[in-house]
PyMOL CGO cylinders between C-alpha atoms (Angstrom):
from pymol import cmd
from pymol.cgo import CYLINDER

trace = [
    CYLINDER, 6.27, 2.10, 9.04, 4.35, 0.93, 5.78, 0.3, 1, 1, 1, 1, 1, 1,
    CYLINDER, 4.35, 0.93, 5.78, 2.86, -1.99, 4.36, 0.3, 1, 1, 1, 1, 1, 1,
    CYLINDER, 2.86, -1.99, 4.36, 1.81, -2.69, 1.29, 0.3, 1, 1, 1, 1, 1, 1,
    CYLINDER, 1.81, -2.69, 1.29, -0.38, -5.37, -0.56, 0.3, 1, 1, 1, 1, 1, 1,
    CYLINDER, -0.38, -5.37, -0.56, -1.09, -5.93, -4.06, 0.3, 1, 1, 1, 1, 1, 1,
    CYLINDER, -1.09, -5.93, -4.06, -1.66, -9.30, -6.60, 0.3, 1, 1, 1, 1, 1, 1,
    CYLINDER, -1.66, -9.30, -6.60, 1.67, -9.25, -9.06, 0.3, 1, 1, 1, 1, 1, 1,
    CYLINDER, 1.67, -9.25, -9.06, 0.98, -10.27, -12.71, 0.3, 1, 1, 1, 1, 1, 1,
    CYLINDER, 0.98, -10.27, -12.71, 1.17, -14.27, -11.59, 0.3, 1, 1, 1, 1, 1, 1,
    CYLINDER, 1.17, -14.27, -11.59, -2.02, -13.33, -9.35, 0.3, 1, 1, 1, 1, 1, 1,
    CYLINDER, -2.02, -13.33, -9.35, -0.58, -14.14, -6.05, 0.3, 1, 1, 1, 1, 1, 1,
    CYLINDER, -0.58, -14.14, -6.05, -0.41, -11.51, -3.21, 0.3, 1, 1, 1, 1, 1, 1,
    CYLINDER, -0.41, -11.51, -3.21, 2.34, -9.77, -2.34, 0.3, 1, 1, 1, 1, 1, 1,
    CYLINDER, 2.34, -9.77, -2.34, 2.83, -7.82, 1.38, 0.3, 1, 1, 1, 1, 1, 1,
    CYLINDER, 2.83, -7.82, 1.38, 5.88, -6.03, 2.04, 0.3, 1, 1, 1, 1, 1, 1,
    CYLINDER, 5.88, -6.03, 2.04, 6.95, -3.93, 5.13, 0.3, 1, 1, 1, 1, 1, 1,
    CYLINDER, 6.95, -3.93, 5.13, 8.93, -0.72, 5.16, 0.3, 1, 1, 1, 1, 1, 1,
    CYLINDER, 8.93, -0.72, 5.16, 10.22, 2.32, 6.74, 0.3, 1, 1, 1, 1, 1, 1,
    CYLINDER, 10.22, 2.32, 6.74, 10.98, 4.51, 3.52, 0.3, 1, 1, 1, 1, 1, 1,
    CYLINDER, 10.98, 4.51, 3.52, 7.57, 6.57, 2.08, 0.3, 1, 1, 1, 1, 1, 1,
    CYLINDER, 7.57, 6.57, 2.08, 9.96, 6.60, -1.46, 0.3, 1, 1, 1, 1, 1, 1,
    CYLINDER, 9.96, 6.60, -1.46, 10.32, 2.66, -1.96, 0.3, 1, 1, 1, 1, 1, 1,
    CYLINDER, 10.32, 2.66, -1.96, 6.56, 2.01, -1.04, 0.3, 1, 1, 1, 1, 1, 1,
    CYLINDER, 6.56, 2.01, -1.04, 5.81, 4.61, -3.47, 0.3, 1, 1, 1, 1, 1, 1,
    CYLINDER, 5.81, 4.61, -3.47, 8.26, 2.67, -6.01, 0.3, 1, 1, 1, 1, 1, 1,
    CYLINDER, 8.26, 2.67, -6.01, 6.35, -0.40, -5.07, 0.3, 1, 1, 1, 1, 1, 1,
    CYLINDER, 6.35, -0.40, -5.07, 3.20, 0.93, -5.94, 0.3, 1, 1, 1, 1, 1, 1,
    CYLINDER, 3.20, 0.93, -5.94, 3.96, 2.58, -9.51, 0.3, 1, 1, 1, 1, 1, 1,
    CYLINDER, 3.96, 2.58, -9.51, 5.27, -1.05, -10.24, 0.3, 1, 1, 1, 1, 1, 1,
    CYLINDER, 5.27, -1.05, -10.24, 1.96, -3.06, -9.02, 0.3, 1, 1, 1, 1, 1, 1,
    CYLINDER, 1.96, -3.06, -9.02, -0.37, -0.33, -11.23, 0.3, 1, 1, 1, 1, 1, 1,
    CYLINDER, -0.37, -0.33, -11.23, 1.89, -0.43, -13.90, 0.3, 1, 1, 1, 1, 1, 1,
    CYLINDER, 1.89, -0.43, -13.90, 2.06, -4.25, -14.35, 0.3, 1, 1, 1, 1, 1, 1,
    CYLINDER, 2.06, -4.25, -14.35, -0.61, -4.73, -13.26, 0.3, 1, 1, 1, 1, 1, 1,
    CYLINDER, -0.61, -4.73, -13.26, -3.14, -1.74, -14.19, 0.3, 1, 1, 1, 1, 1, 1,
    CYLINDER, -3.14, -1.74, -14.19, -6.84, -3.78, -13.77, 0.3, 1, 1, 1, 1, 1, 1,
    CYLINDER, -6.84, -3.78, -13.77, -6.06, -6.66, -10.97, 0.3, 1, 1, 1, 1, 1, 1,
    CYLINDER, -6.06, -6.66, -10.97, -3.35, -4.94, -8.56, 0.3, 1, 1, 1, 1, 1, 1,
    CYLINDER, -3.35, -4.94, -8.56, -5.89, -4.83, -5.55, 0.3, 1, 1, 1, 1, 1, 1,
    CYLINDER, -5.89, -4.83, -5.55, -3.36, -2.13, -4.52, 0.3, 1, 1, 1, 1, 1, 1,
    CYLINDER, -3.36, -2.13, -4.52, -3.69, -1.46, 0.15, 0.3, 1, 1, 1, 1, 1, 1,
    CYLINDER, -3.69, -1.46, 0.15, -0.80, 0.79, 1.51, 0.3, 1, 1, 1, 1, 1, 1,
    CYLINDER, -0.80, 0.79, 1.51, -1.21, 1.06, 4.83, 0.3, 1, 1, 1, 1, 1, 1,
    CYLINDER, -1.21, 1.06, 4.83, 0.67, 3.24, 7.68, 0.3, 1, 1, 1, 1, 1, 1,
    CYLINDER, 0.67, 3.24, 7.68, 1.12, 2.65, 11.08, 0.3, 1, 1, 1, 1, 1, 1,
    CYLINDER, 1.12, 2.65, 11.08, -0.39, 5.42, 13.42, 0.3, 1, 1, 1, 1, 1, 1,
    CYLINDER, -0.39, 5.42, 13.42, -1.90, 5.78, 17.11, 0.3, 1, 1, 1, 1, 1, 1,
    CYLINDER, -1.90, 5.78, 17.11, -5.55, 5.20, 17.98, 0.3, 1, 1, 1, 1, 1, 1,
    CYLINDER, -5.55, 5.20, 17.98, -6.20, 9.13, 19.67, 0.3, 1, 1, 1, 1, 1, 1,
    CYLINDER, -6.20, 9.13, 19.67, -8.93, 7.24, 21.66, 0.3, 1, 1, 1, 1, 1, 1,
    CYLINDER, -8.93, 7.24, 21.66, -7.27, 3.95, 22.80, 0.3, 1, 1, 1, 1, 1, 1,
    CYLINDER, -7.27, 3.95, 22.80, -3.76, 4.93, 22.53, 0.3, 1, 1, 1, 1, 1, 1,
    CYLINDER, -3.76, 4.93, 22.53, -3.21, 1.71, 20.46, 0.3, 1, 1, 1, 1, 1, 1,
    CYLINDER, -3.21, 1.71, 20.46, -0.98, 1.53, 17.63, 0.3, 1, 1, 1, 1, 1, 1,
    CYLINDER, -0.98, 1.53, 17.63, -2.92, 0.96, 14.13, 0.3, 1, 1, 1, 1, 1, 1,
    CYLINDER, -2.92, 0.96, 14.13, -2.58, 0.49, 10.47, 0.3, 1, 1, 1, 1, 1, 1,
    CYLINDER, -2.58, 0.49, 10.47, -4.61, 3.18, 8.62, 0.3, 1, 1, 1, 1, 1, 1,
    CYLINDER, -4.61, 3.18, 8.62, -5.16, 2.82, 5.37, 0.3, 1, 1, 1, 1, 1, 1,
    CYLINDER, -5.16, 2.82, 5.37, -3.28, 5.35, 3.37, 0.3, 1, 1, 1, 1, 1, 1,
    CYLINDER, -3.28, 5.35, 3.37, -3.92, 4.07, 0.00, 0.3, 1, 1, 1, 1, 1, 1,
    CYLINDER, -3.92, 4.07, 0.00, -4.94, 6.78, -1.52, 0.3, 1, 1, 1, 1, 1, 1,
    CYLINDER, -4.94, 6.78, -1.52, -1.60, 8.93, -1.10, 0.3, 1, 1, 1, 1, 1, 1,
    CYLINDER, -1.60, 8.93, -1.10, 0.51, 6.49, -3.31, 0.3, 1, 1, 1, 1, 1, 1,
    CYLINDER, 0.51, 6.49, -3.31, -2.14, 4.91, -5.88, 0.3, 1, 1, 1, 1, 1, 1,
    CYLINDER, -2.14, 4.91, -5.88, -2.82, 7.04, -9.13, 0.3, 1, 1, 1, 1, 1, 1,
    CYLINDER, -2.82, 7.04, -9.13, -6.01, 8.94, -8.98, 0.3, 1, 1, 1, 1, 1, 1,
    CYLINDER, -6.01, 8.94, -8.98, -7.86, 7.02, -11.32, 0.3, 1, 1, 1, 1, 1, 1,
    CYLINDER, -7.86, 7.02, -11.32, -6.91, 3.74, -9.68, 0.3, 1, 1, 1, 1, 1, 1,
    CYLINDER, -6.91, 3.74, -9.68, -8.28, 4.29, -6.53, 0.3, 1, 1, 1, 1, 1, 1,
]
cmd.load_cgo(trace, "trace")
C-alpha cells in the first residue's frame, strides 16, 4: 500500500491511497509536471518496523520523483 501527497496547481494538498506501484507513479509524473516548483511531492509505502514489528509508512519518495526534483 502507497500514499501519496503533493499541492495541485490550486495549492491545496492532495493525499491519495493505493495498492498499484504504476498509478502512484502516474500520480506523481502529473504533480511534477503541473506542478514542477511547488508539488511538495511525499510517496510513502507501508512496511514493518524489523525492531517493533509495527507496521509503518517509509518514505519512498525518492523511487517515483524525477531525480532532479528530489
Amino acid at each position: 500500500m502507497f500514499k501519496i501527497q503533493y499541492r495541485n496547481p490550486q495549492g491545496r494538498m492532495v493525499t491519495a491511497q493505493h495498492h498499484d506501484r504504476d498509478e502512484i507513479q502516474r500520480l506523481a509524473n502529473k504533480a511534477v509536471a503541473d506542478c514542477p516548483e511547488t508539488h511538495e511531492l511525499r510517496v510513502r509505502e507501508i512496511a514493518a518496523d524489523e525492531a517493533s514489528g509495527d507496521f509503518i509508512w517509509a518514505d519512498c519518495t525518492a523511487y517515483f520523483a524525477p531525480a532532479d526534483q528530489v
